[in-house]
C-alpha positions as CSV (number, residue, x, y, z in Angstrom):
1,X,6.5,29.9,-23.9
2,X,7.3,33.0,-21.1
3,X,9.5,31.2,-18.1
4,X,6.2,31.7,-15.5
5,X,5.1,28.6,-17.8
6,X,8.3,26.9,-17.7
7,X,8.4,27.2,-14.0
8,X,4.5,25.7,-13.7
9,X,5.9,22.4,-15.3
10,X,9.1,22.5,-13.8
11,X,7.4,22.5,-10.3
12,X,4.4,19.9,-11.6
13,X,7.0,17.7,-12.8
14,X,8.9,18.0,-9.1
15,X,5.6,17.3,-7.5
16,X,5.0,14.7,-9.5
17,X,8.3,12.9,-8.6
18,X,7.3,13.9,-4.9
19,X,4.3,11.5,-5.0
20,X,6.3,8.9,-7.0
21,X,8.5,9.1,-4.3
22,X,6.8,8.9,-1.8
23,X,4.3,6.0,-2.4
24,X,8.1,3.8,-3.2
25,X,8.9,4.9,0.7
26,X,5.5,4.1,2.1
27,X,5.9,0.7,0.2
28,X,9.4,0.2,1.5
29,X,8.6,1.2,4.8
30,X,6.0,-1.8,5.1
31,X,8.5,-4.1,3.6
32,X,11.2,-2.9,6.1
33,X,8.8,-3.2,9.2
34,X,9.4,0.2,9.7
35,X,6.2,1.5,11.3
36,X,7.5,5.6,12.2
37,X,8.8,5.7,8.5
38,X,5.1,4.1,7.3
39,X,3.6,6.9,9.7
40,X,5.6,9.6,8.3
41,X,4.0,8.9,4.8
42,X,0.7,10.1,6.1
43,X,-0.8,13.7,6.9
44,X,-1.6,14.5,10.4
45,X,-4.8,15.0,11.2
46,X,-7.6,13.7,9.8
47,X,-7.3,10.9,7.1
48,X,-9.4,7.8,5.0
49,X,-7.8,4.7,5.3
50,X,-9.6,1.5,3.9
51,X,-7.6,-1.7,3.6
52,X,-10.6,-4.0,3.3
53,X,-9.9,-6.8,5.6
54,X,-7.5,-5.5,7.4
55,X,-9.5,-2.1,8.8
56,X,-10.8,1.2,8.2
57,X,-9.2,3.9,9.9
58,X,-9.6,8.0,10.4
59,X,-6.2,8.7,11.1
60,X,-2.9,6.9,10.5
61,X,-1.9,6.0,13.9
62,X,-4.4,2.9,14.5
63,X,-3.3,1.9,11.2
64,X,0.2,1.7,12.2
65,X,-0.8,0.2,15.3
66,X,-2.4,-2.8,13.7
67,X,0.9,-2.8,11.0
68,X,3.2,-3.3,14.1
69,X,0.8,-6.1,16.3
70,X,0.3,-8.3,12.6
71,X,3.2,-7.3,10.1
72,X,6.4,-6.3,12.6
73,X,7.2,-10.0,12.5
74,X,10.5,-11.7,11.5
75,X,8.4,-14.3,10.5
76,X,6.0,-12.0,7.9
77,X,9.0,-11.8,4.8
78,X,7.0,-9.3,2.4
79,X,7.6,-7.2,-0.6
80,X,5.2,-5.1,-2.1
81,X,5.8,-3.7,-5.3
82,X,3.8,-0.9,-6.8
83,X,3.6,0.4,-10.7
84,X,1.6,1.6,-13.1
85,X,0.9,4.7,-11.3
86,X,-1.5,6.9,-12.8
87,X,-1.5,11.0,-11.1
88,X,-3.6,13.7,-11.9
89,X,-3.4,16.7,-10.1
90,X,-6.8,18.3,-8.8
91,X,-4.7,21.6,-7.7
92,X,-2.1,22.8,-7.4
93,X,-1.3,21.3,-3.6
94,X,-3.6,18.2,-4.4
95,X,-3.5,15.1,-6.0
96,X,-4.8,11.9,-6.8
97,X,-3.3,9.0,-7.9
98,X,-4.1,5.0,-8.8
99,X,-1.4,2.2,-8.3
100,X,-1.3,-1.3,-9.3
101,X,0.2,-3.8,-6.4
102,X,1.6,-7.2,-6.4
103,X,1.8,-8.3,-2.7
104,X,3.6,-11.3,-1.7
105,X,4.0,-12.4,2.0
106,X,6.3,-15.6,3.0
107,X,5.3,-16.4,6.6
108,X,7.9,-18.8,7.8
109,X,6.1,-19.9,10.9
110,X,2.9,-20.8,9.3
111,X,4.6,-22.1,6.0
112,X,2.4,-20.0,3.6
113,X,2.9,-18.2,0.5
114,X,0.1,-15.4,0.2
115,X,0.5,-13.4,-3.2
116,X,-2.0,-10.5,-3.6
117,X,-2.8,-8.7,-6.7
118,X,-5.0,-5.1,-6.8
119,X,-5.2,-2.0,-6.9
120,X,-4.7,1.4,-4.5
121,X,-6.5,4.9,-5.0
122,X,-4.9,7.3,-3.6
123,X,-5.6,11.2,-2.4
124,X,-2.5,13.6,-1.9
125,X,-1.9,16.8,-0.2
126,X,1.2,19.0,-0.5
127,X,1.8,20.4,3.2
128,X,5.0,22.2,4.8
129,X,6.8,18.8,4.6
130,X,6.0,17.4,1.6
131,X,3.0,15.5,-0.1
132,X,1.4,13.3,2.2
133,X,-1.0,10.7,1.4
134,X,-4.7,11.7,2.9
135,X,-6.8,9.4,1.9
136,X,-6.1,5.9,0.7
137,X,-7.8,2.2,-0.5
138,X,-6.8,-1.2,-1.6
139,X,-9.4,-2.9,-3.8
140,X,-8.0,-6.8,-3.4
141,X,-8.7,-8.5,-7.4
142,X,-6.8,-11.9,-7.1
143,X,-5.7,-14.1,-4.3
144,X,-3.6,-16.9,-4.1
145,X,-2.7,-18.5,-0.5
146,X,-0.2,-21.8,-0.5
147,X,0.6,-24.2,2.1
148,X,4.1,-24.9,2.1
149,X,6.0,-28.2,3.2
150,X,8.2,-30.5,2.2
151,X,6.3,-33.2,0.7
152,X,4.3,-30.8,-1.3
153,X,2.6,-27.4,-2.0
154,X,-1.3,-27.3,-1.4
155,X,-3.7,-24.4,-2.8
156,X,-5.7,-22.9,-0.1
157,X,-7.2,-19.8,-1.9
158,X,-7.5,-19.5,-4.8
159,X,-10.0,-16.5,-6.5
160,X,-10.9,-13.2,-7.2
161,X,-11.4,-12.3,-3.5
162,X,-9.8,-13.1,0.0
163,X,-11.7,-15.3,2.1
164,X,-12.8,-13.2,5.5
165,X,-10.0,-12.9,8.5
166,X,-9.3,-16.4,10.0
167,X,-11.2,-18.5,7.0
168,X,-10.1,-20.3,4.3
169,X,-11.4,-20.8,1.2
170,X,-10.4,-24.4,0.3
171,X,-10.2,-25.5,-3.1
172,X,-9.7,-28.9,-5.0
């Protein structure tokens, strides 16, 4: 194998790890309420951003925007936690990639447990600082919502879908 080889995979395995990367910091960011470091994981510019329920967007910053009005809460106690990533570069500078997520939210002034399961699909571009994501969606496959309280724990939602904004699906 001549080094010009070598040096291909060498620098497909370092993008890869890029992407890796930085999918684990946009996830962190959300989970840290951090909305400039959730920003930061987006390309300028022009972008596709569909997160069902919560919005589409054409660029990151409205996105961000609604992140710090709904999710920059004390309250909102979240982790999401991505795997199974599956990337395939298209070219050399762009990639796409699919990520299974389990999303749990603990909101401690409503007393609800919300766990999420799905799926992201991803777009990538490599730019001067760094792969950025460009284009982005969350397909929702199983939702589970639970009233918490002392006495006991009551099933809200329960099912494939989430019920639209500010309806519940009740169940039992």
């Amino acid at each position: 194998m001549d080094t010009s080889a070598i040096e291909r995979r060498l620098h497909q395995l370092e993008d890869l790890e890029a992407i890796r990367a930085l999918k684990a910091r946009y996830l962190a960011c959300c989970d840290a309420k951090d909305p400039a470091g959730m920003r930061a994981c987006f390309a300028d510019g022009p972008v596709r951003i569909d997160y069902g329920a919560v919005g589409t967007f054409d660029r990151a910053d409205p996105l961000v925007e609604v992140f710090r009005q709904v999710g920059c809460h004390d309250y909102m106690v979240e982790m999401h936690h991505g795997s199974n990533p599956r990337i395939e570069f298209t070219s050399p500078d762009h990639a796409r990639g699919r990520w299974s997520l389990h999303y749990q939210l603990i909101n401690t002034r409503e007393n609800t447990l919300t766990q999420l399961g799905g799926g992201y699909e991803d777009e990538y571009r490599k730019t001067p600082q760094g792969w950025k994501i460009t284009a982005t969606k969350f397909v929702v496959t199983s939702t589970l919502v639970l009233k918490l309280d002392a006495a006991a724990v009551n099933a809200l939602v329960i099912g494939h879908m989430p019920p639209p904004p500010g309806e519940a699906r009740k169940v039992g």
